[in-house]
C-alpha positions in Angstrom: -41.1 56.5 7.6 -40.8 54.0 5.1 -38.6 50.8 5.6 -35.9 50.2 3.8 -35.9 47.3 1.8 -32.5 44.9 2.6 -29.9 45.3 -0.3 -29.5 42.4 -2.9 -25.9 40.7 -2.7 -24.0 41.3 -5.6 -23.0 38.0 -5.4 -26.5 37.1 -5.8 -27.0 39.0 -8.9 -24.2 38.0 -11.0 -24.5 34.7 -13.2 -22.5 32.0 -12.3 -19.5 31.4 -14.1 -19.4 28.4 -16.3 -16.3 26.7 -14.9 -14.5 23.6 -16.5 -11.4 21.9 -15.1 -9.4 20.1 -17.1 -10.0 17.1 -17.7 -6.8 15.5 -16.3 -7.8 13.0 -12.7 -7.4 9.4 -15.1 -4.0 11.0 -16.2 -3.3 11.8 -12.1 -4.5 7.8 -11.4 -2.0 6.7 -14.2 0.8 9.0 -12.7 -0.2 7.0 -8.9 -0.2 3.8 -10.6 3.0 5.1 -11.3 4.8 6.3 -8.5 3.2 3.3 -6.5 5.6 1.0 -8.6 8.7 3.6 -8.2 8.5 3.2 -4.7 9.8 0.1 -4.2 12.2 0.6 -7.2 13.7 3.8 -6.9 12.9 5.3 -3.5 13.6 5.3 0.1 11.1 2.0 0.5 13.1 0.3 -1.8 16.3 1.6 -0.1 15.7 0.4 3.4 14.4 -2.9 1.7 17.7 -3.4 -0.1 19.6 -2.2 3.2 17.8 -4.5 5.3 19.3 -7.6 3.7 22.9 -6.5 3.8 25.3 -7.3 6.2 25.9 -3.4 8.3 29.3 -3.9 8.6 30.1 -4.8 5.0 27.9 -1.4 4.7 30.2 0.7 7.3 33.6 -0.4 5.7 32.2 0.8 2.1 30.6 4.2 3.9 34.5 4.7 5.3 35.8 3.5 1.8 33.9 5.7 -0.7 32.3 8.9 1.6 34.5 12.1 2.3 34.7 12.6 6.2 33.3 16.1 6.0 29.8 14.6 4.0 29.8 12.0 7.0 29.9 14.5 9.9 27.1 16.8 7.7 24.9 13.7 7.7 25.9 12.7 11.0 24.4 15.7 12.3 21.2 16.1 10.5 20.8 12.2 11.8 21.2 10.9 8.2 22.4 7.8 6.7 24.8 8.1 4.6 24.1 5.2 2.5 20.7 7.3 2.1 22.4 9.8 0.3 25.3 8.5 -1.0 25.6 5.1 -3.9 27.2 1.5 -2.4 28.6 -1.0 -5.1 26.7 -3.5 -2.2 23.4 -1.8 -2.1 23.7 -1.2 -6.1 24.5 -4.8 -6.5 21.2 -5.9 -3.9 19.1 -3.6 -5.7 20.3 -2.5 -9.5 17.2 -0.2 -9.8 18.0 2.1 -6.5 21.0 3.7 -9.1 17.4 5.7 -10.1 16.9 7.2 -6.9 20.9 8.8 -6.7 20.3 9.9 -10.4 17.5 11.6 -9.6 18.5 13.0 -5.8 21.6 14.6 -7.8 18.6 15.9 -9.7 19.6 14.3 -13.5 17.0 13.2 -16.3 17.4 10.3 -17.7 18.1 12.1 -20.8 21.2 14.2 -19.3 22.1 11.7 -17.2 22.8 8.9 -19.9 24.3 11.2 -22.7 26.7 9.3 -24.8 29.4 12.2 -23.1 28.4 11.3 -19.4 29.7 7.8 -19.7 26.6 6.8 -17.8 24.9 4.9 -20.5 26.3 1.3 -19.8 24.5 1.8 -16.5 20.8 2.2 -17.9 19.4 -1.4 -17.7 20.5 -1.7 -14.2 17.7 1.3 -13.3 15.2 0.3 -16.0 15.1 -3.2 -15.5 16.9 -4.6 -12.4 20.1 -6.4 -14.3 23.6 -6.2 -13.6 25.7 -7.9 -15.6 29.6 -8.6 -15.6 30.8 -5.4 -17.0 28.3 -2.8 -14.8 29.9 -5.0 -11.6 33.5 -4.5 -12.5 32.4 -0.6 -13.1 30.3 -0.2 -9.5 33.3 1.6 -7.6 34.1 3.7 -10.5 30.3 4.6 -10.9 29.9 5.2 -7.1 33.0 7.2 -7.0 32.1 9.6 -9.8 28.5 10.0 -7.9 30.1 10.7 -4.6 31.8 13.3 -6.0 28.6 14.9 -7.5 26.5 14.4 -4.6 28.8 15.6 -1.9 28.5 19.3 -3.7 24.4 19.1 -2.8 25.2 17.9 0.6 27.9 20.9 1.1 25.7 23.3 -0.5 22.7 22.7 1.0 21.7 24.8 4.0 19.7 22.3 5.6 19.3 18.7 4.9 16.6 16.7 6.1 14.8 12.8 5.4 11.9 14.7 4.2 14.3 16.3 1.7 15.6 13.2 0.0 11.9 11.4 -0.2 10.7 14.7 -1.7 14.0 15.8 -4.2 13.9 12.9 -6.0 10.1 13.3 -6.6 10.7 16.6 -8.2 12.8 15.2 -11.0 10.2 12.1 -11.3 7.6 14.2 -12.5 9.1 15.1 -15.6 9.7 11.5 -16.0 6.3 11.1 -15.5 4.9 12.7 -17.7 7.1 11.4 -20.4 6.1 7.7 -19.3 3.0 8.5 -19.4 2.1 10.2 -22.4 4.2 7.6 -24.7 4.6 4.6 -22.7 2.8 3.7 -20.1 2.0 0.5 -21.5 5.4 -0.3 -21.5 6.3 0.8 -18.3 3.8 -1.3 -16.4 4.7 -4.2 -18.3 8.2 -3.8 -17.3 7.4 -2.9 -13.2 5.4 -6.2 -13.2 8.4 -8.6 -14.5 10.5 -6.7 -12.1 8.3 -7.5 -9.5 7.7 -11.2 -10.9 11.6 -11.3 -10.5 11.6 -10.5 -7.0 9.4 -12.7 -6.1 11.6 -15.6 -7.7 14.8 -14.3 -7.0 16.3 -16.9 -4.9 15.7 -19.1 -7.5 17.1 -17.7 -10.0 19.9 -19.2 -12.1 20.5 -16.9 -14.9 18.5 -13.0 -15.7 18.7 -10.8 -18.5 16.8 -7.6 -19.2 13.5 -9.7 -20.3 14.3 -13.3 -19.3 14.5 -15.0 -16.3 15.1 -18.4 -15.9 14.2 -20.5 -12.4 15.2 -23.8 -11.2 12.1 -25.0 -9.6 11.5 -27.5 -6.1 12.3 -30.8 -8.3 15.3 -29.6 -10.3 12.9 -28.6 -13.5 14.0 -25.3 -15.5 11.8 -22.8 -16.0 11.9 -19.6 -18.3 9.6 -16.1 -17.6 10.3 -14.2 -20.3 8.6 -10.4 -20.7 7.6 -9.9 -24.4 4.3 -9.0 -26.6 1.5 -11.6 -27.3 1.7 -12.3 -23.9 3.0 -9.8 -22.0 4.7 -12.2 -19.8 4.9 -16.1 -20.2 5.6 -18.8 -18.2 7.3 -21.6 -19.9 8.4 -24.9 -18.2 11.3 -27.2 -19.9 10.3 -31.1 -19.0 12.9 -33.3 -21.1 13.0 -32.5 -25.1 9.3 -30.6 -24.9 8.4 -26.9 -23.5 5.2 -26.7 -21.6 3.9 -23.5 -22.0 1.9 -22.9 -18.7 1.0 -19.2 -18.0 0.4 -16.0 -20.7 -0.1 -12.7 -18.5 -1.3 -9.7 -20.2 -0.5 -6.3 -18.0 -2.9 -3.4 -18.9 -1.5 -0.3 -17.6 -4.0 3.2 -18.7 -6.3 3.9 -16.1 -9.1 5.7 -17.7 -12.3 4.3 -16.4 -13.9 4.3 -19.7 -11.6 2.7 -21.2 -11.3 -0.7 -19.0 -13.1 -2.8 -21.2 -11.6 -1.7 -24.1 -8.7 -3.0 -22.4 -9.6 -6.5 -21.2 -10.8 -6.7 -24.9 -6.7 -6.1 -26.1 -6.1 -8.9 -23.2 -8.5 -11.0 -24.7 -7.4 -10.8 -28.0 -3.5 -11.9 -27.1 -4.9 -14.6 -24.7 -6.6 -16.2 -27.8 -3.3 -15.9 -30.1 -1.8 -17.6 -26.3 -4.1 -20.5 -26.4 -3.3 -20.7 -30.2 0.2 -21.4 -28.7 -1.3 -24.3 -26.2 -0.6 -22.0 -23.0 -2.6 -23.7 -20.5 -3.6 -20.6 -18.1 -4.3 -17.0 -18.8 -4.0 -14.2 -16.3 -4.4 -10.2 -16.5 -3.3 -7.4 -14.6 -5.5 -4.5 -14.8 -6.4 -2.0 -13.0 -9.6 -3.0 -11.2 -10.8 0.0 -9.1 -14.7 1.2 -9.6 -15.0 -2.1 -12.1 -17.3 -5.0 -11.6 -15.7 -8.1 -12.2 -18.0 -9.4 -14.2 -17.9 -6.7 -17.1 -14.5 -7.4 -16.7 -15.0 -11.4 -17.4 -17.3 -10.5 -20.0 -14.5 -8.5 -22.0 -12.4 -11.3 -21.8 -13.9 -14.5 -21.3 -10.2 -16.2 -21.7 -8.6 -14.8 -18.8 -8.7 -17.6 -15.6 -6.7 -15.2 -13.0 -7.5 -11.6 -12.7 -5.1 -8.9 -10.8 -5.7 -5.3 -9.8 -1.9 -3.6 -11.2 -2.0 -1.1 -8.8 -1.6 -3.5 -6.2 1.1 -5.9 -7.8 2.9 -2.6 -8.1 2.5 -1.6 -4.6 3.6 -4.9 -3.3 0.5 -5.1 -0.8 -2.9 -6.0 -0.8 -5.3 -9.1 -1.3 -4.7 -8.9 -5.0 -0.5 -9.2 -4.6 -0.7 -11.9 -2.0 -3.4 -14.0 -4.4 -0.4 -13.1 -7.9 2.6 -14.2 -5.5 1.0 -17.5 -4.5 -0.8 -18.3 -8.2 3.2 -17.4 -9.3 5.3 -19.7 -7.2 2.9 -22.1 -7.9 3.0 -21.9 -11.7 6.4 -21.6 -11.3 7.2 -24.6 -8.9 9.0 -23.0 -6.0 7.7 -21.5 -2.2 6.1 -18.7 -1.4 8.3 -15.9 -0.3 9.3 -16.1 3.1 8.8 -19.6 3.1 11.9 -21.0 2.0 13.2 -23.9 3.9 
């Protein structure tokens, strides 16, 4: 009796397919870079910031003022916040940004949201850029009542509603925004999440803020402008007497493709020059600086003195945002956060 000779898999015998993914992961780093900066601007970590500077009483009387009982006692019993769900002209005044995250909970795009018809518009610089000015404060109860209103039905309506539920809702209308950030300006974007985070850093120093200016009185009684623009991104400009001293450029490079990093400290290079042209004294960039050796990077731009990694001055954490917020408020002329007297 002959032996039978063991079958050959099938998988065995079939070529392997040639398989291709798309070609998408520096798009995914540039959507993290990102959401990292939304975090603190339009989401529950930027929420229990805001919340945690605010006096809780002042809170309760405008939870009993502005939420209908019925949407308290739902929260109440899923162990909610209301304030978490629902808009405060106080927590809207801490944090003009945080009206993003009770857009998109109520599940709005920017596009629907602000139609000429919504009556919303007036309200978009406080979400894009952290202002509030005169009018939008007079308007705060009205906005907050009209957004009750709205978000009350999603609160009624929902089955279930849990903390997991509001980080995760507002995420699904983010992506769309996303996308649309991404794919025309990113660039833009970054260059805005930095002076917001610049502004944070200086704001109890502030004397006067507009969309893209900020002006600071520094430790001895000096005025000084941050202003966000092009060619630099950012500058730091000092007024001493009759004569400006401009002090700091900061160029903010916000794609993420690896390949492209030098090709990006080049661009910082090239508005550092037309800076220096200007008689700015230091240069600094923000780039993302994962997988890159530093020197390639110094290489690229041999103009820049101070180099940050974005992600981090986004993120609010690291080695990289302690070194920009110390370099900052000494540029500036003012303590370091936390250590005002």
């Amino acid at each position: 009796m002959t032996e039978k000779q063991p079958r050959k898999s099938r998988s065995l015998s079939r070529p392997l397919l040639a398989l291709k993914p798309p070609a998408v992961v520096d798009r995914q780093v540039g959507f993290h870079q990102l959401l990292t900066a939304a975090r603190k601007k339009y989401f529950l970590d930027g929420l229990s910031d805001a919340l945690g500077d605010l006096d809780p009483n002042a809170v309760k009387a405008q939870i009993s003022e502005y939420i209908p009982p019925d949407a308290q006692q739902i929260l109440a019993k899923a162990g909610l916040r209301d304030e978490h769900v629902f808009p405060l002209p106080l927590v809207l005044e801490m944090r003009p940004t945080l009206l993003g995250y009770y857009r998109m909970l109520m599940g709005a795009s920017q596009k629907a949201f602000y139609l000429g018809t919504t009556g919303m518009g007036m309200f978009r610089s406080m979400e894009e850029f952290g202002t509030l000015n005169n009018r939008q404060r007079q308007q705060l109860p009205a906005f907050c009542r009209a957004m009750t209103s709205r978000l009350a039905e999603l609160v009624r309506k929902l089955p279930t509603l849990t903390e997991r539920d509001l980080r995760e809702l507002p995420i699904l209308t983010f992506g769309s925004q996303l996308q649309g950030a991404y794919n025309t300006a990113i660039g833009e974007k970054a260059m805005r999440d930095v002076f917001l985070a610049i502004s944070e850093i200086t704001r109890r120093h502030i004397v006067s803020r507009e969309a893209k200016k900020i002006v600071v009185k520094n430790s001895t009684g000096r005025v000084v402008a941050i202003i966000c623009a092009h060619d630099p991104d950012v500058s730091i400009v000092e007024q001493i007497g009759d004569q400006v001293h401009r002090k700091v450029a900061i160029e903010v490079k916000g794609g993420t493709d690896f390949s492209n990093v030098h090709n990006r400290a080049g661009e910082a290079e090239k508005s550092h020059l037309k800076a220096k042209k200007k008689q700015f004294r230091d240069f600094w960039t923000i780039i993302s600086k994962a997988r890159v050796s530093m020197e390639s990077l110094r290489t690229a731009s041999q103009t820049t003195t101070e180099w940050f990694d974005l992600t981090e001055v986004l993120a609010r954490s690291g080695p990289d945002w302690e070194a920009f917020q110390a370099k900052l408020s000494g540029a500036v002329g003012i303590p370091l956060p936390g250590e005002e007297p």
